[in-house]
C-alpha positions in Angstrom: 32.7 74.8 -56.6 31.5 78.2 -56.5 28.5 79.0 -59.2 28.2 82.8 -59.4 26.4 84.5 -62.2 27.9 85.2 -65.9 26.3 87.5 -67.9 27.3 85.5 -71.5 27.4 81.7 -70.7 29.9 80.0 -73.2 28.4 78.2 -76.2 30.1 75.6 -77.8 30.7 76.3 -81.4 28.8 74.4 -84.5 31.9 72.1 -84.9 31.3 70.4 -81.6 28.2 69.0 -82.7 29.4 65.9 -83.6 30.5 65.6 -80.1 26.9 65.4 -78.7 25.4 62.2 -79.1 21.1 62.6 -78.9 20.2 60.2 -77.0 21.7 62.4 -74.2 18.7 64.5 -73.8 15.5 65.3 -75.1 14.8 68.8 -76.4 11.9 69.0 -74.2 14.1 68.9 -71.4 15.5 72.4 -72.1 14.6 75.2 -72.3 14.9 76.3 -75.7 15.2 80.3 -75.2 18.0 79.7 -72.7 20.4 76.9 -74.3 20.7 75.0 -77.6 20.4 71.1 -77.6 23.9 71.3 -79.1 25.4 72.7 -75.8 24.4 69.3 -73.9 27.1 67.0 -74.4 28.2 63.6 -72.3 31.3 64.5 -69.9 33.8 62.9 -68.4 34.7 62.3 -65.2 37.5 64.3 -63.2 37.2 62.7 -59.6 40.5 64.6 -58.7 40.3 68.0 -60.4 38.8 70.0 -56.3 42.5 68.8 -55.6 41.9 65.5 -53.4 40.0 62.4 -53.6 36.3 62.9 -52.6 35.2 59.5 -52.6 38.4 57.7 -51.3 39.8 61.0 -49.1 43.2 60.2 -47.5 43.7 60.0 -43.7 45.7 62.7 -44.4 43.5 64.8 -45.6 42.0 67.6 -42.5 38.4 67.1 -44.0 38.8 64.2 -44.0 36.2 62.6 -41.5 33.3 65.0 -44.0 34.5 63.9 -47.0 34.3 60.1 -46.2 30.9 60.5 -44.4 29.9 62.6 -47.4 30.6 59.5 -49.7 29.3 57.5 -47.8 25.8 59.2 -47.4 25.9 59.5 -51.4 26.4 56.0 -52.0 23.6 54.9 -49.9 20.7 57.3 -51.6 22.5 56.7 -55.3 21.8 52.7 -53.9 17.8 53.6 -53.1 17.3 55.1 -56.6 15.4 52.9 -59.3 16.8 53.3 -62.5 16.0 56.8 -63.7 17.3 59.2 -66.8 18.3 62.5 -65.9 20.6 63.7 -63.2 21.8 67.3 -62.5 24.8 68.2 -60.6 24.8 71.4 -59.9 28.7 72.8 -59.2 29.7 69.4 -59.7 32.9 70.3 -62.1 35.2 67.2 -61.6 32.0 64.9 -61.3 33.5 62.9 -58.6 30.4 61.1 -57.3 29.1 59.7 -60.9 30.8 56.3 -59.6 27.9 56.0 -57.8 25.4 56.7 -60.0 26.9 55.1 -62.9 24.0 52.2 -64.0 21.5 53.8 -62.2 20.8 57.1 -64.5 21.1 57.4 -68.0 22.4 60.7 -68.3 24.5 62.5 -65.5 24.7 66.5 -66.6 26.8 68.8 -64.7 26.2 72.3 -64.6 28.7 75.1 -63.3 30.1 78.7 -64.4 33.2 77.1 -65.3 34.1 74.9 -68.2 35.8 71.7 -68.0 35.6 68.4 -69.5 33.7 67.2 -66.8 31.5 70.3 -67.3 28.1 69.6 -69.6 26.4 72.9 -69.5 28.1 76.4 -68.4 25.8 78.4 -66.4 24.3 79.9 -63.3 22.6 77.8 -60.8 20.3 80.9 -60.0 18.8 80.6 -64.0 19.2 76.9 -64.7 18.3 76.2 -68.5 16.5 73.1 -68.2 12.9 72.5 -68.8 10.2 72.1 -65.8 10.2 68.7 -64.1 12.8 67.2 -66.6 15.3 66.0 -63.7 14.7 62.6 -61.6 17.5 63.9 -59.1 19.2 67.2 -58.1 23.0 66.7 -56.7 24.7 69.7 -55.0 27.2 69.3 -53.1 29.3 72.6 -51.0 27.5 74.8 -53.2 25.1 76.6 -51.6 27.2 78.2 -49.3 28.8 80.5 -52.4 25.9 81.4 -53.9 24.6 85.3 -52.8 21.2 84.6 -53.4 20.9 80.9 -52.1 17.1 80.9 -52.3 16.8 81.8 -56.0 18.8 78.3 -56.6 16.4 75.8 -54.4 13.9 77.3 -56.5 15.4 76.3 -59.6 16.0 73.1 -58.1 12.5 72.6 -56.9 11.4 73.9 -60.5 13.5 71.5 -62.8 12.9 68.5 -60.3 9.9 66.0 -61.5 7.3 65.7 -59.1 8.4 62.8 -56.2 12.1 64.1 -57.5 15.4 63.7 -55.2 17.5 66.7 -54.0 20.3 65.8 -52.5 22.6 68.7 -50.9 25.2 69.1 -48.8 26.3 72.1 -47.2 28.8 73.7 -44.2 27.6 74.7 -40.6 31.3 75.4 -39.3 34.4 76.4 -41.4 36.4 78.9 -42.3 36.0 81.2 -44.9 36.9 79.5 -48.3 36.4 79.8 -52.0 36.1 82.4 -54.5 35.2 85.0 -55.8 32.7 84.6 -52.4 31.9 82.7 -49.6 28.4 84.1 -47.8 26.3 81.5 -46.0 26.3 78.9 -43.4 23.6 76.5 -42.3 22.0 75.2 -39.7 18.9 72.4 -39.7 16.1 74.7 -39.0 17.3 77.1 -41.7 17.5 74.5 -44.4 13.9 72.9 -43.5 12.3 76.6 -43.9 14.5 77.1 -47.5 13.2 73.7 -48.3 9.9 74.0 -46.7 8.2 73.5 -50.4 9.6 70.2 -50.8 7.2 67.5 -50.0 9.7 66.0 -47.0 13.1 67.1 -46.0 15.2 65.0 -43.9 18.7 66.4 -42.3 21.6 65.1 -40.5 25.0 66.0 -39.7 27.5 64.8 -41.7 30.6 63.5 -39.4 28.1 63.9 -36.4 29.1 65.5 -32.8 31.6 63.8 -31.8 33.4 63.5 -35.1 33.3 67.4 -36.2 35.5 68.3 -33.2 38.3 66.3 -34.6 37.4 67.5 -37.9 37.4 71.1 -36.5 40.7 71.0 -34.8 42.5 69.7 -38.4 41.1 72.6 -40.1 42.4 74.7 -37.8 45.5 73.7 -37.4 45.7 74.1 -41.5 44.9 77.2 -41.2 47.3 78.0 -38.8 50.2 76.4 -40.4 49.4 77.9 -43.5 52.7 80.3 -43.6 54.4 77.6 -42.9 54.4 74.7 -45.9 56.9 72.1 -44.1 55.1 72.8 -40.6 51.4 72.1 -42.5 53.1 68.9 -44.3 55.0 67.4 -40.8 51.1 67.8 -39.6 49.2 66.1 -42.6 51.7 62.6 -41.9 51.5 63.6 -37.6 48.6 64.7 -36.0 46.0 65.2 -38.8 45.8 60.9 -39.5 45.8 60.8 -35.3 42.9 62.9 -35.0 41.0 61.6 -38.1 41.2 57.9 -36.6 40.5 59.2 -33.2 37.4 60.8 -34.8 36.2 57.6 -36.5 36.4 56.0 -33.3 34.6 58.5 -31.1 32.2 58.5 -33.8 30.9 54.7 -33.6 30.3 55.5 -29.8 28.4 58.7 -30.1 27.9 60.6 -33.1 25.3 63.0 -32.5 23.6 66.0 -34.5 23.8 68.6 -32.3 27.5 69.6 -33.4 28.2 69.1 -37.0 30.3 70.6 -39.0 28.7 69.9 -42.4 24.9 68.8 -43.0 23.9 66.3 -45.4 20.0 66.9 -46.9 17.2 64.4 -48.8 14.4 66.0 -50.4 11.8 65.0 -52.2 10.1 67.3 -54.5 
Protein backbone atom coordinates (compact mmCIF):
# COMPACT_ATOMS: atom_id res chain seq x y z
CA UNK A 1 0.00 0.00 0.00
CA UNK A 2 1.50 3.09 -1.19
CA UNK A 3 2.15 5.88 1.85
CA UNK A 4 2.85 9.18 0.11
CA UNK A 5 2.63 12.42 1.82
CA UNK A 6 -0.78 14.53 2.70
CA UNK A 7 -0.53 17.84 3.56
CA UNK A 8 -3.89 17.76 6.09
CA UNK A 9 -4.01 14.16 7.66
CA UNK A 10 -7.76 13.37 8.43
CA UNK A 11 -8.91 13.83 12.03
CA UNK A 12 -11.58 12.02 13.39
CA UNK A 13 -14.26 14.29 14.68
CA UNK A 14 -15.12 14.77 18.63
CA UNK A 15 -18.11 12.24 18.23
CA UNK A 16 -15.82 9.32 17.68
CA UNK A 17 -14.41 9.57 20.96
CA UNK A 18 -16.39 7.17 22.40
CA UNK A 19 -14.98 4.85 19.92
CA UNK A 20 -11.44 4.91 21.40
CA UNK A 21 -11.08 2.88 24.25
CA UNK A 22 -7.61 4.21 26.56
CA UNK A 23 -6.20 1.48 27.31
CA UNK A 24 -5.08 1.49 23.62
CA UNK A 25 -2.23 3.80 24.05
CA UNK A 26 -0.61 5.97 26.36
CA UNK A 27 -0.33 9.61 25.67
CA UNK A 28 3.25 9.47 26.06
CA UNK A 29 3.35 7.38 23.13
CA UNK A 30 2.48 10.26 20.79
CA UNK A 31 3.49 12.92 19.97
CA UNK A 32 1.27 15.45 21.09
CA UNK A 33 1.96 18.39 18.49
CA UNK A 34 1.35 15.95 15.63
CA UNK A 35 -1.85 13.83 16.58
CA UNK A 36 -4.52 13.83 19.32
CA UNK A 37 -4.92 10.73 21.63
CA UNK A 38 -8.51 10.78 20.26
CA UNK A 39 -7.29 9.83 16.74
CA UNK A 40 -5.84 6.33 18.00
CA UNK A 41 -8.59 4.01 17.92
CA UNK A 42 -8.53 -0.18 17.92
CA UNK A 43 -9.25 -1.44 14.13
CA UNK A 44 -10.36 -4.18 12.60
CA UNK A 45 -9.08 -6.44 10.54
CA UNK A 46 -9.56 -6.50 6.56
CA UNK A 47 -7.30 -9.59 5.54
CA UNK A 48 -8.84 -9.35 2.04
CA UNK A 49 -9.20 -5.63 1.23
CA UNK A 50 -5.20 -5.68 -1.25
CA UNK A 51 -7.70 -7.98 -3.29
CA UNK A 52 -6.30 -11.60 -2.38
CA UNK A 53 -5.57 -13.55 0.51
CA UNK A 54 -1.98 -12.74 1.95
CA UNK A 55 -1.79 -15.23 4.51
CA UNK A 56 -3.63 -18.20 2.75
CA UNK A 57 -2.65 -16.97 -1.17
CA UNK A 58 -4.31 -19.35 -3.71
CA UNK A 59 -2.31 -21.52 -6.17
CA UNK A 60 -3.80 -19.47 -8.44
CA UNK A 61 -2.64 -16.55 -7.51
CA UNK A 62 1.03 -15.42 -9.87
CA UNK A 63 2.62 -14.13 -6.58
CA UNK A 64 1.84 -16.63 -5.14
CA UNK A 65 5.11 -18.58 -4.16
CA UNK A 66 6.10 -14.55 -2.32
CA UNK A 67 3.08 -14.28 -0.76
CA UNK A 68 3.15 -17.77 0.97
CA UNK A 69 6.86 -17.46 1.89
CA UNK A 70 6.05 -13.93 3.04
CA UNK A 71 3.57 -15.53 5.66
CA UNK A 72 5.45 -17.84 6.46
CA UNK A 73 8.58 -15.75 7.41
CA UNK A 74 6.00 -13.47 9.50
CA UNK A 75 4.63 -16.19 11.45
CA UNK A 76 7.93 -17.46 12.52
CA UNK A 77 9.32 -13.87 13.98
CA UNK A 78 5.54 -12.92 15.38
CA UNK A 79 6.34 -16.75 17.08
CA UNK A 80 9.98 -15.39 18.62
CA UNK A 81 8.35 -12.28 20.17
CA UNK A 82 7.62 -12.19 24.04
CA UNK A 83 4.60 -10.64 24.84
CA UNK A 84 4.95 -6.91 24.07
CA UNK A 85 2.47 -3.72 23.78
CA UNK A 86 2.76 -1.74 20.83
CA UNK A 87 2.99 -2.75 17.21
CA UNK A 88 3.19 -0.41 14.16
CA UNK A 89 2.26 -1.43 10.72
CA UNK A 90 3.21 0.94 8.62
CA UNK A 91 0.97 0.72 5.10
CA UNK A 92 -0.62 -2.05 6.57
CA UNK A 93 -4.43 -0.95 5.55
CA UNK A 94 -6.29 -4.39 5.49
CA UNK A 95 -4.15 -5.62 8.52
CA UNK A 96 -3.77 -8.98 7.08
CA UNK A 97 -0.89 -10.32 9.24
CA UNK A 98 -2.50 -9.32 12.92
CA UNK A 99 -3.49 -13.29 12.94
CA UNK A 100 -0.23 -13.61 13.84
CA UNK A 101 0.36 -11.37 16.25
CA UNK A 102 -2.91 -11.56 17.95
CA UNK A 103 -1.88 -12.62 21.84
CA UNK A 104 1.33 -11.60 21.49
CA UNK A 105 0.95 -7.55 21.46
CA UNK A 106 -1.52 -5.65 23.11
CA UNK A 107 -2.11 -3.11 20.72
CA UNK A 108 -1.62 -3.54 16.90
CA UNK A 109 -1.74 0.27 15.16
CA UNK A 110 -1.81 0.66 11.60
CA UNK A 111 -0.69 3.72 9.97
CA UNK A 112 -1.28 4.71 6.20
CA UNK A 113 -2.46 7.85 3.94
CA UNK A 114 -5.60 6.23 3.47
CA UNK A 115 -8.56 5.61 5.77
CA UNK A 116 -10.22 2.40 6.35
CA UNK A 117 -11.54 0.49 9.11
CA UNK A 118 -8.54 -1.36 9.39
CA UNK A 119 -6.68 2.02 9.34
CA UNK A 120 -5.83 3.48 13.11
CA UNK A 121 -3.91 6.56 12.28
CA UNK A 122 -3.96 8.47 8.76
CA UNK A 123 -0.62 9.73 7.88
CA UNK A 124 2.78 9.75 6.26
CA UNK A 125 5.32 7.23 7.02
CA UNK A 126 8.08 9.98 6.27
CA UNK A 127 6.54 12.05 9.65
CA UNK A 128 5.17 9.31 11.85
CA UNK A 129 3.28 10.87 14.95
CA UNK A 130 4.34 8.61 17.55
CA UNK A 131 6.51 9.40 20.38
CA UNK A 132 10.40 8.20 20.55
CA UNK A 133 10.94 4.55 21.43
CA UNK A 134 7.22 3.91 22.05
CA UNK A 135 6.98 0.82 19.56
CA UNK A 136 8.22 -2.91 20.55
CA UNK A 137 7.98 -3.81 16.74
CA UNK A 138 7.88 -1.99 13.24
CA UNK A 139 5.91 -4.07 10.42
CA UNK A 140 6.18 -2.89 6.78
CA UNK A 141 5.49 -4.90 4.33
CA UNK A 142 5.83 -3.72 0.04
CA UNK A 143 6.06 -0.35 1.20
CA UNK A 144 9.17 0.92 0.82
CA UNK A 145 9.35 0.50 -2.67
CA UNK A 146 6.56 3.61 -3.14
CA UNK A 147 7.82 5.89 -0.97
CA UNK A 148 10.18 8.87 -2.94
CA UNK A 149 12.23 9.42 -0.09
CA UNK A 150 12.69 5.79 1.33
CA UNK A 151 15.44 6.85 3.81
CA UNK A 152 13.41 9.59 5.61
CA UNK A 153 10.99 6.52 6.63
CA UNK A 154 13.77 3.98 8.20
CA UNK A 155 14.57 6.85 10.13
CA UNK A 156 11.22 7.22 11.53
CA UNK A 157 11.26 3.65 12.07
CA UNK A 158 14.51 3.53 13.80
CA UNK A 159 13.21 6.70 15.84
CA UNK A 160 9.80 5.34 17.19
CA UNK A 161 11.38 1.80 17.72
CA UNK A 162 12.48 1.11 21.54
CA UNK A 163 15.91 0.33 21.99
CA UNK A 164 16.46 -3.82 21.14
CA UNK A 165 13.15 -3.03 18.95
CA UNK A 166 12.09 -5.41 15.83
CA UNK A 167 11.69 -4.07 12.21
CA UNK A 168 10.43 -6.29 10.17
CA UNK A 169 10.29 -5.30 6.25
CA UNK A 170 9.71 -6.66 3.27
CA UNK A 171 10.44 -5.27 -0.03
CA UNK A 172 10.67 -6.12 -4.10
CA UNK A 173 14.10 -6.82 -5.94
CA UNK A 174 12.25 -7.82 -9.37
CA UNK A 175 8.78 -6.77 -10.58
CA UNK A 176 7.10 -4.73 -12.69
CA UNK A 177 6.11 -1.40 -12.20
CA UNK A 178 2.99 -1.36 -9.92
CA UNK A 179 1.00 0.87 -7.59
CA UNK A 180 0.00 4.35 -7.40
CA UNK A 181 0.27 7.41 -7.48
CA UNK A 182 4.26 6.03 -7.69
CA UNK A 183 6.36 3.24 -7.78
CA UNK A 184 10.38 4.35 -7.40
CA UNK A 185 12.67 1.84 -5.77
CA UNK A 186 13.91 -1.64 -5.87
CA UNK A 187 16.27 -3.42 -3.55
CA UNK A 188 18.95 -5.44 -3.37
CA UNK A 189 20.82 -6.91 0.00
CA UNK A 190 23.73 -4.72 0.12
CA UNK A 191 21.47 -1.64 -0.29
CA UNK A 192 19.17 -2.46 2.44
CA UNK A 193 22.19 -3.27 5.06
CA UNK A 194 23.69 0.40 4.24
CA UNK A 195 19.83 1.99 4.68
CA UNK A 196 19.75 -0.08 7.75
CA UNK A 197 23.27 0.24 8.75
CA UNK A 198 22.11 2.09 12.20
CA UNK A 199 20.26 -0.73 13.30
CA UNK A 200 22.14 -2.80 15.80
CA UNK A 201 21.95 -6.15 13.43
CA UNK A 202 20.24 -6.62 10.17
CA UNK A 203 19.68 -9.94 8.78
CA UNK A 204 18.29 -10.53 4.91
CA UNK A 205 17.08 -13.26 2.81
CA UNK A 206 15.19 -13.74 -0.19
CA UNK A 207 11.85 -14.42 0.10
CA UNK A 208 10.78 -17.40 -2.46
CA UNK A 209 14.70 -17.98 -2.93
CA UNK A 210 16.58 -18.68 -6.44
CA UNK A 211 15.05 -21.30 -7.62
CA UNK A 212 11.52 -20.26 -6.63
CA UNK A 213 11.53 -16.54 -8.06
CA UNK A 214 12.01 -17.83 -11.65
CA UNK A 215 8.61 -19.55 -11.49
CA UNK A 216 7.33 -16.66 -9.69
CA UNK A 217 8.78 -14.38 -12.39
CA UNK A 218 7.44 -16.19 -15.34
CA UNK A 219 3.62 -15.92 -13.67
CA UNK A 220 4.00 -12.28 -13.40
CA UNK A 221 4.81 -12.00 -16.72
CA UNK A 222 2.59 -13.89 -18.27
CA UNK A 223 -0.12 -11.51 -16.19
CA UNK A 224 1.26 -8.86 -17.63
CA UNK A 225 1.06 -10.10 -20.90
CA UNK A 226 -2.41 -11.32 -20.89
CA UNK A 227 -3.51 -8.32 -19.42
CA UNK A 228 -5.68 -7.16 -22.71
CA UNK A 229 -6.98 -10.13 -22.63
CA UNK A 230 -9.31 -11.05 -19.33
CA UNK A 231 -10.51 -14.75 -20.54
CA UNK A 232 -6.76 -15.49 -21.85
CA UNK A 233 -5.34 -14.16 -18.10
CA UNK A 234 -8.28 -16.33 -16.38
CA UNK A 235 -7.64 -19.74 -18.72
CA UNK A 236 -3.89 -19.04 -17.21
CA UNK A 237 -4.72 -18.39 -13.40
CA UNK A 238 -6.68 -22.31 -13.51
CA UNK A 239 -3.65 -23.60 -16.35
CA UNK A 240 -0.21 -22.74 -16.08
CA UNK A 241 -0.07 -20.28 -13.15
CA UNK A 242 -0.95 -23.45 -10.29
CA UNK A 243 1.69 -25.61 -12.60
CA UNK A 244 4.40 -23.29 -12.19
CA UNK A 245 3.60 -22.31 -8.61
CA UNK A 246 3.81 -26.16 -7.58
CA UNK A 247 6.80 -26.63 -9.76
CA UNK A 248 8.25 -23.69 -7.86
CA UNK A 249 7.52 -25.21 -4.36
CA UNK A 250 9.23 -28.22 -5.47
CA UNK A 251 12.34 -26.78 -6.94
CA UNK A 252 12.43 -24.76 -4.00
CA UNK A 253 12.91 -27.68 -1.24
CA UNK A 254 15.92 -28.77 -3.43
CA UNK A 255 17.69 -25.46 -3.84
CA UNK A 256 16.49 -22.32 -2.84
CA UNK A 257 19.13 -19.94 -2.87
CA UNK A 258 19.65 -16.05 -2.31
CA UNK A 259 21.30 -15.01 -5.15
CA UNK A 260 18.00 -14.61 -7.29
CA UNK A 261 15.03 -13.36 -5.44
CA UNK A 262 12.45 -11.65 -6.34
CA UNK A 263 11.35 -10.11 -3.05
CA UNK A 264 13.63 -9.76 0.30
CA UNK A 265 12.48 -10.35 3.55
CA UNK A 266 14.43 -8.13 6.53
CA UNK A 267 14.91 -8.54 10.65
CA UNK A 268 16.31 -5.65 12.42
CA UNK A 269 16.87 -4.89 15.64
CA UNK A 270 17.02 -1.39 16.71
Amino acid sequence: MTLEPQSNPARPSDSHKSDIRKSDIRKSDIRKSDIRKSDIRKSTSEPRLRGMDLVRPSLRDFTYLDCRRRAELIAEQAAKLPQVKNLLDVGGKGKPYACFFAGRVANHFVLDVAPALSVDVVGDARIMPFSDASMDVVLITQVLEHIPDPIAVIDEIRRVLKPGGTLLLSVPSIFPQHGSPGDYWRYMPQGLEWILRDFHSVTVKGEAGTVPSIFLVVNVYLQLITGPWPWLQELLEWTICPLNNLAGLLAGKVYRGDQFASNYFVVAVR
